[in-house]
C-alpha positions as CSV (number, residue, x, y, z in Angstrom):
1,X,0.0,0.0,0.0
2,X,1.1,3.4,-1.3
3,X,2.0,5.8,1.9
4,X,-0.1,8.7,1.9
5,X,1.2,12.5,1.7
6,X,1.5,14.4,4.8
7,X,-0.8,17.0,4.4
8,X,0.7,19.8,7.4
9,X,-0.6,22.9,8.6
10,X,0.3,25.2,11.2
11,X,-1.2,27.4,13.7
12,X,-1.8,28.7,17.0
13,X,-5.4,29.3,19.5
14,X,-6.4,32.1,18.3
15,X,-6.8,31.2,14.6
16,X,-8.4,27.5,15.6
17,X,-11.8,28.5,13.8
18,X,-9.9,29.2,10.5
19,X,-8.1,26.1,11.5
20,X,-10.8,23.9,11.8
21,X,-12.9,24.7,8.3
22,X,-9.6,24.9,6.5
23,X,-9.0,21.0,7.4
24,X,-12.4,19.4,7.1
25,X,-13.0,21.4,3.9
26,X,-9.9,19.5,2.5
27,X,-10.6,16.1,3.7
28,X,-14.1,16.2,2.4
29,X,-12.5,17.1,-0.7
30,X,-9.0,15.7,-1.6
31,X,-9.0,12.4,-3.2
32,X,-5.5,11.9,-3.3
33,X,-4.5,9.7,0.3
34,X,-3.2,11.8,2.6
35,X,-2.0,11.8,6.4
36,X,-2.6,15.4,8.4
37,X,-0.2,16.7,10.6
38,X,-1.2,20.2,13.0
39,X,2.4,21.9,14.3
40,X,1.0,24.0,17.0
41,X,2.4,27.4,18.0
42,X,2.6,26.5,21.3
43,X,-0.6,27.9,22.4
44,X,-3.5,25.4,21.1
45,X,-5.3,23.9,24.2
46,X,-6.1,20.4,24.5
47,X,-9.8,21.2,23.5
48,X,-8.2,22.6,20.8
49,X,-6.9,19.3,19.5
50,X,-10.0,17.5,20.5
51,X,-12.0,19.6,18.1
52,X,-9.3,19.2,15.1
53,X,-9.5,15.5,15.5
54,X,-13.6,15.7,15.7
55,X,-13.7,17.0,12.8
56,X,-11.4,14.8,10.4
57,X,-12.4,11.6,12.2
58,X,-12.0,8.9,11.2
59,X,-9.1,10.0,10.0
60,X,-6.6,10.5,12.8
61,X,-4.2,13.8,13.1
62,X,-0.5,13.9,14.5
63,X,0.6,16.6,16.8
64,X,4.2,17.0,15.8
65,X,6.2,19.9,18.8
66,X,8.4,22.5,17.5
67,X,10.2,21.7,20.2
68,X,11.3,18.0,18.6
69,X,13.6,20.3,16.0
70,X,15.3,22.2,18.9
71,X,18.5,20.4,17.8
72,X,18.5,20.4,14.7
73,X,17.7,24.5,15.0
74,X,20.5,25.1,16.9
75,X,22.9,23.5,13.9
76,X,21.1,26.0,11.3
77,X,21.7,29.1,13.4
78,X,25.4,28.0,13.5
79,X,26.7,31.5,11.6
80,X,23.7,32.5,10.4
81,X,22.8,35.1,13.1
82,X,20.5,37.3,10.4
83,X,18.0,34.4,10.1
84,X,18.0,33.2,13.4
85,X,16.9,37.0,14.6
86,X,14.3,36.8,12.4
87,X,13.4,33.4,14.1
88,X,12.7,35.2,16.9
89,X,10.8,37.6,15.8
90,X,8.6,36.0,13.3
91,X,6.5,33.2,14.1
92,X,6.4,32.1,10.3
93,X,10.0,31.5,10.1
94,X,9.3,27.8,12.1
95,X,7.7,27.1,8.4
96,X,11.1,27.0,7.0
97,X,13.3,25.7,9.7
98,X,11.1,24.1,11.8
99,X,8.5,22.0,9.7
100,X,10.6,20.6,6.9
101,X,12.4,18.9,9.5
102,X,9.4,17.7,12.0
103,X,7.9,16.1,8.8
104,X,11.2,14.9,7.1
105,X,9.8,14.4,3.7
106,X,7.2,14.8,1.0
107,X,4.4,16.7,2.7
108,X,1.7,19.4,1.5
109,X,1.6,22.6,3.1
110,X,-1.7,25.1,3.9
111,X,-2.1,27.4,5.5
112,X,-5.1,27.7,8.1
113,X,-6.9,30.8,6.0
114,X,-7.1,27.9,2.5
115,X,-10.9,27.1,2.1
116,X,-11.6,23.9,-0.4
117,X,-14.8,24.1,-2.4
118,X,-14.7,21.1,-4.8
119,X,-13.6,17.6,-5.3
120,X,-10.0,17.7,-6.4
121,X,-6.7,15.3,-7.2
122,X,-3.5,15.7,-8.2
123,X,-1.6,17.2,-5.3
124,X,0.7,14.0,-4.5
125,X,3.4,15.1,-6.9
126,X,5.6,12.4,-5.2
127,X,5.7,10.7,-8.4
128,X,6.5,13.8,-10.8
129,X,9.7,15.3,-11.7
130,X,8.9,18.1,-9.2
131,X,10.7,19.4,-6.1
132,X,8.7,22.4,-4.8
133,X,5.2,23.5,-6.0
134,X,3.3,26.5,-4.7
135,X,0.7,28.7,-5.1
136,X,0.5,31.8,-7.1
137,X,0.4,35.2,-5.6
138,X,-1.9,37.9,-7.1
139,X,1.8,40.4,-7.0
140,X,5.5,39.8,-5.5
141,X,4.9,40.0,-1.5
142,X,8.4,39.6,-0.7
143,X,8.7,42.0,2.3
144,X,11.2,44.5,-0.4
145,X,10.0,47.4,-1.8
146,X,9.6,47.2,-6.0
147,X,12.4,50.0,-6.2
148,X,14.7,48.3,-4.0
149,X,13.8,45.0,-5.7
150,X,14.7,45.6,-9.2
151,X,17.7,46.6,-8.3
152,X,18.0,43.0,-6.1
153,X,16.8,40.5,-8.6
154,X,19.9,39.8,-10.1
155,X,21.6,39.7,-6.8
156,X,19.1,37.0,-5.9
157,X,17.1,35.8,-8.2
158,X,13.6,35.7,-7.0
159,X,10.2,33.7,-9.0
160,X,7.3,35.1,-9.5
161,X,4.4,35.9,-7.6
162,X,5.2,32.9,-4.7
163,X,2.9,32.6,-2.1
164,X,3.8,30.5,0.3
165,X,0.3,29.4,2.5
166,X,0.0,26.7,-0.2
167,X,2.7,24.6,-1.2
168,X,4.3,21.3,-2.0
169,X,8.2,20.5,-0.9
170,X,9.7,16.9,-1.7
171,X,12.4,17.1,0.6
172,X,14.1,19.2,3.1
173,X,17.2,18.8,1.4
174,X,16.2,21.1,-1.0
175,X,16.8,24.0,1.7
176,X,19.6,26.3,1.0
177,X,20.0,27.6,5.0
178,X,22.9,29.9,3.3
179,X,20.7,31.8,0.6
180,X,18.2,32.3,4.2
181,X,20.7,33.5,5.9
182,X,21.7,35.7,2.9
183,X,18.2,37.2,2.0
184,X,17.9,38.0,5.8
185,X,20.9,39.8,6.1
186,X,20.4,42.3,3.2
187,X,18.9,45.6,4.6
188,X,16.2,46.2,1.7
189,X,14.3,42.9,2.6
190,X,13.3,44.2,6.0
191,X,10.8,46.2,5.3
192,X,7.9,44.2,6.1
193,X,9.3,41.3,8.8
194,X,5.8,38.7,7.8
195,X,6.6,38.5,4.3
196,X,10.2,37.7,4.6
197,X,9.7,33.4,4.8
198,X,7.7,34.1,1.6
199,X,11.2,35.4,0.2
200,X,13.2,32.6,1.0
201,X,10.9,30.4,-0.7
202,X,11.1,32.5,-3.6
203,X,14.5,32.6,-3.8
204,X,15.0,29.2,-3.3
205,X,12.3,28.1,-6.5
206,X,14.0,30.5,-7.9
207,X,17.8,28.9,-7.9
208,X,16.0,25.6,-8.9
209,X,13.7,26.8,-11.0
210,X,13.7,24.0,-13.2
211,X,12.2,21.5,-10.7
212,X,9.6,24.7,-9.1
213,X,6.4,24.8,-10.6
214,X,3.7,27.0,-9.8
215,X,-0.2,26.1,-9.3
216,X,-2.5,26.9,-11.6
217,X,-3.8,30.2,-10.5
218,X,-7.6,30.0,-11.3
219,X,-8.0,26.6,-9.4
220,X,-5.7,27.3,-5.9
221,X,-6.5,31.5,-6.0
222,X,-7.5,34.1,-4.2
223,X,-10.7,35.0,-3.1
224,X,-12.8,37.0,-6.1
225,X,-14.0,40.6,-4.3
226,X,-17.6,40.4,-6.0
227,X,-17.6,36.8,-4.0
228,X,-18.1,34.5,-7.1
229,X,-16.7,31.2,-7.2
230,X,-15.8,29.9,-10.7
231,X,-16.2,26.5,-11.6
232,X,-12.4,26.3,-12.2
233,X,-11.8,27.3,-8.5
234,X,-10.6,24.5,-6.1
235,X,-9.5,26.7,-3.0
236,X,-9.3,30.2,-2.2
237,X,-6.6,32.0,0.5
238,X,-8.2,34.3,2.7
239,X,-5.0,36.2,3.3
240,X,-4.2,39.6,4.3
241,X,-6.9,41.8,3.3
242,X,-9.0,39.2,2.0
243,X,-9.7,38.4,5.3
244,X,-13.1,39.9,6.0
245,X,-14.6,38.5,3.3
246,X,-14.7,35.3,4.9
247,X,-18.0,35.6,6.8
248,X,-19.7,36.4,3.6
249,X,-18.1,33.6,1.5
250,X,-20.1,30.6,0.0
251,X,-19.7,28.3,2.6
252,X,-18.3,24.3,1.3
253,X,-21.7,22.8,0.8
254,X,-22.6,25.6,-1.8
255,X,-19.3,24.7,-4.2
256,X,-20.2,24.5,-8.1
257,X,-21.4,20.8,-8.3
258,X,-19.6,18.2,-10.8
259,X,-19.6,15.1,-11.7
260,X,-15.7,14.5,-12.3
261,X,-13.0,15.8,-9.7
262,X,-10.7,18.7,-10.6
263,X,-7.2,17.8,-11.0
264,X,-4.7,20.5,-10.3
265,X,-2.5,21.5,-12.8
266,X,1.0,23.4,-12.5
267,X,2.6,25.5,-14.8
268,X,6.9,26.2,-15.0
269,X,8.3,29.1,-12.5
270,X,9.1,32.2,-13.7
271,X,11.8,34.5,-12.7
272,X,10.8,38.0,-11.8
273,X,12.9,40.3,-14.0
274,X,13.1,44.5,-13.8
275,X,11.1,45.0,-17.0
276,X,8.4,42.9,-15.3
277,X,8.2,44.7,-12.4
278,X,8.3,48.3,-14.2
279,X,5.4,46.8,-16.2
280,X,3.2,45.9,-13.2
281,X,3.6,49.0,-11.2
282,X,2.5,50.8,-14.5
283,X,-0.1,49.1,-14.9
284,X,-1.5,49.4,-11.3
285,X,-0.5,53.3,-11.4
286,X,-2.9,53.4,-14.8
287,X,-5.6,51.7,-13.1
288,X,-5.8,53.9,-10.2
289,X,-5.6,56.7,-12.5
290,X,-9.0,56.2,-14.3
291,X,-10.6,54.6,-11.4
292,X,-10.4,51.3,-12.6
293,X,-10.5,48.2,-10.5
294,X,-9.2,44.2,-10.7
295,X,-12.3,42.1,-9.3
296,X,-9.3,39.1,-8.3
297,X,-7.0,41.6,-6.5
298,X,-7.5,44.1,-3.6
């Protein structure tokens, strides 16, 4: 019997509602086999964990500790100060140099704000010729501003539009701890401390982009503003400033109905590039401009 694919999220008490429709949306829809996995950030209660397991039973959940990688933590902080201070002061760091390590693997990552609407396949890429997969971002949230950034991407070469709430890794041996520690010691990627993981990711795809592929957009995507769900659509991410419009979101039993699954399709990483990003910031400046506005991005 094939083993199934860790399927891991991560999250704390105070998003356990998110938490808790995020994972039974996906087991009600994923037909792939999976395993789930909930890495705590230290504060879920044990009713907490009682409810996670209500709701995917049958189906059993593992609580792996951040505290099981303390060891191995202390060897990637070894002369690479810059990332373990962000470490400290970012709780999403422990998705880079915590989790690969607790699940030692293949696994799927979502985060706890990724509804699933549909009946899906296709996100076991164990068997492809793919190392990292992940979800496409609606612009490049890679806590740099554009200026600063297109005079960085050929210092490090970054993909496109990454978003890292949704992704696929093969192995933790794909982690360049180095290019982390470079990245977090470079002044113009400071600017906004949450979005920094989301850079490594993105510069990691980025030096293997030939084995990084990036999810079709109009299946795993952001929410639509005017709260239509396209038939295409098998998740949306609630992130950010999507956030509100949760509460008024179809809710899973009202997904488009059909009679065959969706399977997920990828499509090659691309590189951001200057002329790209002098492109997109003129296109968002035009929009303002004549009051125009994208219905896909706030």
């Amino acid at each position: 019997m094939a083993i199934s694919l860790p399927v891991v999220w991560f999250a704390g008490h105070r998003d356990v509602s998110l938490l808790l429709r995020s994972i039974s949306s996906f087991a009600s829809t994923c037909l792939d086999s999976f395993a789930i996995s909930v890495i705590g950030d230290g504060s879920l209660t044990s009713e907490d964990k009682r409810a996670i397991e209500d709701v995917v039973s049958p189906c059993c959940v593992s609580f792996p500790r951040i505290a099981d990688n303390s060891s191995r933590r202390k060897d990637i902080f070894k002369q690479r100060p810059n990332l373990e201070s962000h470490y400290d002061k970012s709780p999403l760091a422990k998705k880079i140099v915590d989790i690969p390590f607790l699940i030692d693997g293949s696994y799927l990552y979502i985060d706890s704000d990724v509804f699933f609407y549909r009946p899906f396949k296709g996100v076991d890429l164990r068997g492809a010729d793919v190392e990292f997969a992940y979800m496409g971002d609606v612009r490049n949230a890679y806590s740099i501003q554009t200026s600063d950034l297109i005079r960085s991407v050929k210092k490090v070469p970054l993909v496109r539009h990454l978003n890292s709430g949704f992704f696929y890794l093969k192995s933790n041996d794909w982690i360049d701890f180095d290019l982390c520690e470079k990245i977090a010691s470079l002044k113009q990627f400071q600017r906004h401390l949450p979005h920094l993981e989301q850079g490594y990711w993105a510069a990691l795809a980025a030096k293997k982009s030939g084995k990084s592929v990036c999810f079709d957009t109009r299946q795993i995507a952001f929410p639509k503003l005017d709260l239509t769900l396209p038939t295409e659509c098998v998740a949306n991410h609630f992130a950010g400033l999507y956030r509100p419009l949760v509460e008024n979101y179809p809710a899973e039993a009202s997904h488009p109905s059909s009679d065959d699954p969706i399977s997920l399709k990828t499509h090659p990483s691309t590189l951001v590039t200057p002329f790209q990003l002098i492109s997109e910031g003129v296109i968002r400046s035009a929009k303002r401009l004549v009051g125009l506005s994208d219905k896909n991005v706030l």
